[in-house]
C-alpha positions in Angstrom: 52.3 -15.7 49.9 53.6 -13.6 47.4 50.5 -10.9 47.5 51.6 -10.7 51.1 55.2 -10.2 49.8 53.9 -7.3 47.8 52.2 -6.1 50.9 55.4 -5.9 52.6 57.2 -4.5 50.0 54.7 -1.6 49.6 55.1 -0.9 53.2 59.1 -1.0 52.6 58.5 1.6 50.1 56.1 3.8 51.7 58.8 3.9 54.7 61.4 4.7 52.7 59.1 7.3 51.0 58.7 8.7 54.6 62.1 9.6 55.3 62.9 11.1 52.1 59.7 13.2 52.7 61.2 14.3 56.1 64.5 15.5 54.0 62.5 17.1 51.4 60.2 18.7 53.5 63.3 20.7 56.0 64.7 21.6 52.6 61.7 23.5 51.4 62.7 22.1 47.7 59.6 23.6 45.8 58.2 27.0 46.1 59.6 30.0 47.9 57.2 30.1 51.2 54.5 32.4 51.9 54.6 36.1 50.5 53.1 39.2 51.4 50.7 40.8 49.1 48.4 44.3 48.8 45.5 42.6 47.9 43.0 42.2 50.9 40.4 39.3 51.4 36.6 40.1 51.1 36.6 39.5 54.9 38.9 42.0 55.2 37.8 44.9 53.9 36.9 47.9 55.7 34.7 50.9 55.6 36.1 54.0 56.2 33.3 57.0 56.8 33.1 60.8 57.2 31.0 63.4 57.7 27.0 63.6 58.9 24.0 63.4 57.4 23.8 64.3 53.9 27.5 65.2 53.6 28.5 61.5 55.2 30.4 59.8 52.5 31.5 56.1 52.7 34.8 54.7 50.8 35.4 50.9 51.0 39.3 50.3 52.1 39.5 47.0 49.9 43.7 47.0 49.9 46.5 47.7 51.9 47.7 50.0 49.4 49.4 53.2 51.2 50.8 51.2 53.6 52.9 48.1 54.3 51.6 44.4 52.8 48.8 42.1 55.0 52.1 40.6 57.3 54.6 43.2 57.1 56.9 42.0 54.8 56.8 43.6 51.7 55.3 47.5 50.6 52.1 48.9 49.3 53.4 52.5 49.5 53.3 54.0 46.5 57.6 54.4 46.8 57.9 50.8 47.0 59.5 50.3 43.1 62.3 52.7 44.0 63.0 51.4 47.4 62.6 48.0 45.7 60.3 46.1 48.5 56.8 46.2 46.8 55.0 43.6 47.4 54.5 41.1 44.3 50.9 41.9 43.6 51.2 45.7 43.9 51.4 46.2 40.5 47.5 45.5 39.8 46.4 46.0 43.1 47.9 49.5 43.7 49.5 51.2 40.4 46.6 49.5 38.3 49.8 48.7 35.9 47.7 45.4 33.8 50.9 44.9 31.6 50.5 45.7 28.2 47.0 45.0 28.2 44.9 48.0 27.2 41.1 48.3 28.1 38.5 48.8 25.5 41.3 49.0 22.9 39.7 45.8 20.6 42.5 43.8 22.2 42.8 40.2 22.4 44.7 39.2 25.7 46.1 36.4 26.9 45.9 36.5 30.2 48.7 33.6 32.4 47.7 32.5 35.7 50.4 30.7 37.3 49.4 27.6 40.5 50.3 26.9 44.0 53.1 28.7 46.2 53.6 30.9 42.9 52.7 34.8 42.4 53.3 35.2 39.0 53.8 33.3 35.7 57.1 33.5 34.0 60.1 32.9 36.1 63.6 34.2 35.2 66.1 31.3 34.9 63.0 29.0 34.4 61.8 27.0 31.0 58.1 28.7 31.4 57.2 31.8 29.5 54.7 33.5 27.9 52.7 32.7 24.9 54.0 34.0 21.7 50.9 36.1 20.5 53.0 37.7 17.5 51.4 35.9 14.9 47.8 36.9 15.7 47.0 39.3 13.5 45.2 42.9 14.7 45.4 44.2 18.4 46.7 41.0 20.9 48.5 41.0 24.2 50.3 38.3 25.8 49.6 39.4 30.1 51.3 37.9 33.1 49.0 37.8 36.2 50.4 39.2 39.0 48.6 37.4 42.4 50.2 35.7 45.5 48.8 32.5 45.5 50.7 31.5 48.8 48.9 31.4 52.3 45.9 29.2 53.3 43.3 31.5 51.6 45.7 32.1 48.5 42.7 30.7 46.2 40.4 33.5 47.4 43.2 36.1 47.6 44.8 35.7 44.0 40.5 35.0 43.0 40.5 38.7 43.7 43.1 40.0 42.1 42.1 37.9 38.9 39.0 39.8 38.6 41.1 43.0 38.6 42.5 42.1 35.1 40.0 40.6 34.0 37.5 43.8 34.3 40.3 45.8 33.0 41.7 43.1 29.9 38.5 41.9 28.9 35.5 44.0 29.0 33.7 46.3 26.4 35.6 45.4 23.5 38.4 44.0 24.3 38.3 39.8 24.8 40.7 37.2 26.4 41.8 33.9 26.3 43.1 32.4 29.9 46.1 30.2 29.6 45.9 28.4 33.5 48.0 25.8 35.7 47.5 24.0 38.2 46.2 26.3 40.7 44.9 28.4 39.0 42.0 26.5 37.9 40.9 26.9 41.5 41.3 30.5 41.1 39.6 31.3 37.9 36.9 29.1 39.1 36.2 30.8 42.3 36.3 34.1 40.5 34.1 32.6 37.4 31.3 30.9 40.5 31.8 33.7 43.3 33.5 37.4 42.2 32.2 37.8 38.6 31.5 40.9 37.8 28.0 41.1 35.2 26.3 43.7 33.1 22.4 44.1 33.7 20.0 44.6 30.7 16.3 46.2 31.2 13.6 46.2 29.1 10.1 47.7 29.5 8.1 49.9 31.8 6.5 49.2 35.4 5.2 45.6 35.7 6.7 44.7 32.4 9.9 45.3 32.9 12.2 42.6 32.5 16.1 42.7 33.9 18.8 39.8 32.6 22.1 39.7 33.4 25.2 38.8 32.2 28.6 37.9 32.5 30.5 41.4 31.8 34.2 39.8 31.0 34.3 38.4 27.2 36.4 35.2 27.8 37.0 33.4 24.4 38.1 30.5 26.1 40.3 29.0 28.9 43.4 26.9 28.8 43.9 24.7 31.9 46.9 22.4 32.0 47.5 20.2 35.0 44.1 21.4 36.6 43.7 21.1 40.5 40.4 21.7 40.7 39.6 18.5 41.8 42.5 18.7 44.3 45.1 16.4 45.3 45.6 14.0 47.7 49.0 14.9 48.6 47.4 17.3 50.5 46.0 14.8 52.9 49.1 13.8 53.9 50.8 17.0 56.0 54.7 16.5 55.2 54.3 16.3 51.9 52.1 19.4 51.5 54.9 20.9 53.2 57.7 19.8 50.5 55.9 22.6 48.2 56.9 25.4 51.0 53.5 27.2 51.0 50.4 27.6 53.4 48.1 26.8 50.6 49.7 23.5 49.7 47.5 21.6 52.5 44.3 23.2 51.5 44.4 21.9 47.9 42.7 18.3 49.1 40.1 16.7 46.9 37.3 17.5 49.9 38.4 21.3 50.5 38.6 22.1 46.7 35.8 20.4 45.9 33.8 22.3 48.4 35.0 25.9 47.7 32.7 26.8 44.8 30.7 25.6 42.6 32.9 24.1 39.7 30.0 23.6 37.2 28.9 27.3 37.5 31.2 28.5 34.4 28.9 31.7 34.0 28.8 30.3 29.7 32.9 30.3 29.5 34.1 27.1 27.9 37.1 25.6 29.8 39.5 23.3 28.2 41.9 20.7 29.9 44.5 18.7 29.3 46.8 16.3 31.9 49.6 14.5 31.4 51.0 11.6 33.5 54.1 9.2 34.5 54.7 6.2 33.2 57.7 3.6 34.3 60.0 6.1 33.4 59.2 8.7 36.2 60.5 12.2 36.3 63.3 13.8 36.6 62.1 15.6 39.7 62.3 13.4 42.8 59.6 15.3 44.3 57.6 14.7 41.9 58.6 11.0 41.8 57.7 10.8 45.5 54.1 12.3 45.2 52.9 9.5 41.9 53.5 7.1 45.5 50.6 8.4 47.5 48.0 9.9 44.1 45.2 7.3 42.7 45.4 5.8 39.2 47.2 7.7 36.8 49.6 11.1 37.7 51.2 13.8 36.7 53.4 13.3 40.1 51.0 15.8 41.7 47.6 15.7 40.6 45.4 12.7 39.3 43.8 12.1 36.4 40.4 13.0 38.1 41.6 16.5 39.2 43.6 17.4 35.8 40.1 15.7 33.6 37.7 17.8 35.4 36.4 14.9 36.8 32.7 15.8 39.1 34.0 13.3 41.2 37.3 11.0 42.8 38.7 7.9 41.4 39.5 4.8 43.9 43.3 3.5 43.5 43.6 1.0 40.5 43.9 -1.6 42.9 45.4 -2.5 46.6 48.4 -3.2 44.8 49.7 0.0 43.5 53.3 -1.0 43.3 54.7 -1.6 39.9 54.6 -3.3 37.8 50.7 -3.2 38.1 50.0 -0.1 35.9 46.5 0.5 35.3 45.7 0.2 32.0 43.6 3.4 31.1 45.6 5.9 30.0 44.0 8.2 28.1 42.4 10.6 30.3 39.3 11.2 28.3 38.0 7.2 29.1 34.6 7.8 30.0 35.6 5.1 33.0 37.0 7.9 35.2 33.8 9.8 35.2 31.7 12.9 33.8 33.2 16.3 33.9 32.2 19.4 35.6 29.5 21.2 33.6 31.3 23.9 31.1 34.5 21.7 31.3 35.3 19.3 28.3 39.1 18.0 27.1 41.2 19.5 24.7 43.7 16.4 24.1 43.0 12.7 24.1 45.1 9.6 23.9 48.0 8.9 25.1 49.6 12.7 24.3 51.4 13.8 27.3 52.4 10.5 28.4 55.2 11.1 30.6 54.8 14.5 31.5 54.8 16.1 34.8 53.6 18.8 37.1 56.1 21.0 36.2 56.0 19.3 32.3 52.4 20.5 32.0 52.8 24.1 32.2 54.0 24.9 28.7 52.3 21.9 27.1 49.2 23.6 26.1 50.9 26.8 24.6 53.5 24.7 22.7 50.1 22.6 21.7 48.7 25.6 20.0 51.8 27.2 18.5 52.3 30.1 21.2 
């Protein structure tokens, strides 16, 4: 009798979750929809060629830059900062302006790349911001990544424009260090698997010669905080992708993400997570709040602990009972018990360190963690 009153009461809940969904979802809460952007898709890409014979030349059109953005919305014409409609990514896409990052300058950058439904890093009016790279002695550069991270293939789009900075910030002899949300894993791990650019070494003559390769950007390390690279389930479920006001938002599940690249292939760069989670408490975003409902085990309100640990696989729900006060009882995300991590991928923090911290939470901790 009373596991069947728990039953019932679940269902109660999952109702009521329902409706408040619905309100969420008109209102369009989180996020600021899709955006337009300069920055063209692989498939995209054109080539545009003149001339005959010897004097044919070939240019790869690779941008929308000289014209308006992919939908219309926004500029890519190069008076687009004075009429004030550029689109958000024009900046590296089109004036090849990188921020104060300087190329083969010795420089150490630290590169932010922002997550879902977002197209840049630091948001005015907002508790993010950069890193504080003022006490790092010699030639350092704290960068905000400009990339519109908004429509179904946002992933792929803002993977693109990723490798733009990164082949400008951190090649020759400059190096980087990649401070990463939520999104963003996704991104810098398509880019790492699928769009890196590499240097090719020879040695020899004729049958003995021997060609390596290697991976041309010289990234220290990278910084992931509330990871989705092992997507969320809240993507499964179609009104609450749609609270977070983006086209991307219901391509994040764990089977689409998952599937996208290859998340062991790190090309040698050592990625560093940490994930926080809610306890009894909750947040103080009711958003957030509704999305721990429908996530397995333990939650930052938007992504597990299997997605934010860089888990190689999902985690089953604690039990059928799910409804508090039946709290699972591992939370430290490092327990070996929710699985191996992607190849390349270890933990930065263990215990019990962000307990109570959230989606939104998560974006600072690691900065704040290493005195930025």
């Amino acid at each position: 009798m009373f596991l069947q009153l728990n039953r019932l009461m679940v269902l109660m809940q999952a109702f009521a979750l329902f409706l408040l969904m619905a309100q969420f979802a008109s209102a369009g809460s989180i996020g600021g929809g899709n955006f337009g952007r300069c920055e063209m898709l692989q498939s995209e890409a054109t080539q545009v060629c003149e001339g005959k014979g010897k004097k044919r030349s070939c240019e790869v059109i690779d941008s929308y830059c000289g014209s308006s953005g992919n939908d219309g919305s926004c500029s890519c014409l190069p008076d687009c900062e004075s009429q004030g409609n550029c689109c958000a990514d024009y900046a590296p896409v089109c004036a090849q302006d990188f921020g104060d990052c300087q190329s083969d300058s010795d420089q150490i950058a630290f590169l932010h790349l922002g997550g879902m439904c977002s197209t840049q890093w630091d948001y005015p009016g907002e508790s993010d911001r950069l890193a504080d790279v003022s006490g790092i002695s010699g030639n350092a550069a704290a960068v905000e990544i400009k990339a519109v991270q908004t429509e179904n293939a946002g992933t792929q789009v803002a993977a693109k424009t990723l490798t733009r900075y990164l082949d400008h910030c951190c090649t020759d002899s400059n190096s980087c260090v990649i401070y990463n949300y939520s999104n963003g894993d996704n991104v810098l791990g398509y880019a790492l698997d699928r769009m890196a650019t590499q240097d090719e070494v020879c040695t020899g003559k004729g049958k003995r010669r021997v060609c390596e390769r290697s991976l041309s950007w010289n990234i220290i390390e990278v910084r992931t905080s509330a990871g989705a690279g092992g997507g969320s389930e809240l993507s499964n479920w179609g009104s609450v992708a749609d609270l977070f006001a983006c086209d991307l938002a219901s391509e994040l599940s764990p089977s689409k993400v998952r599937n996208l690249y290859n998340h062991s292939n790190t090309q040698g760069v050592p990625i560093r997570h940490i994930g926080g989670f809610l306890d009894e408490v909750g947040s103080d975003d009711g958003t957030l709040n509704a999305g721990w409902w429908l996530l397995p085990w333990h939650s930052d309100g938007a992504v597990a602990f299997h997605s934010a640990g860089a888990r190689n696989s999902t985690v089953e729900w604690c039990s059928d009972l799910w409804f508090p006060p039946l709290w699972c009882n591992r939370e430290d995300i490092c327990d070996s018990r929710y699985g191996s991590l992607y190849q390349g991928h270890e933990m930065a923090f263990c215990g019990r360190e962000f307990r109570n911290s959230d989606h939104y939470d998560q974006k600072m901790e690691f900065i704040e963690q290493m005195g930025q």
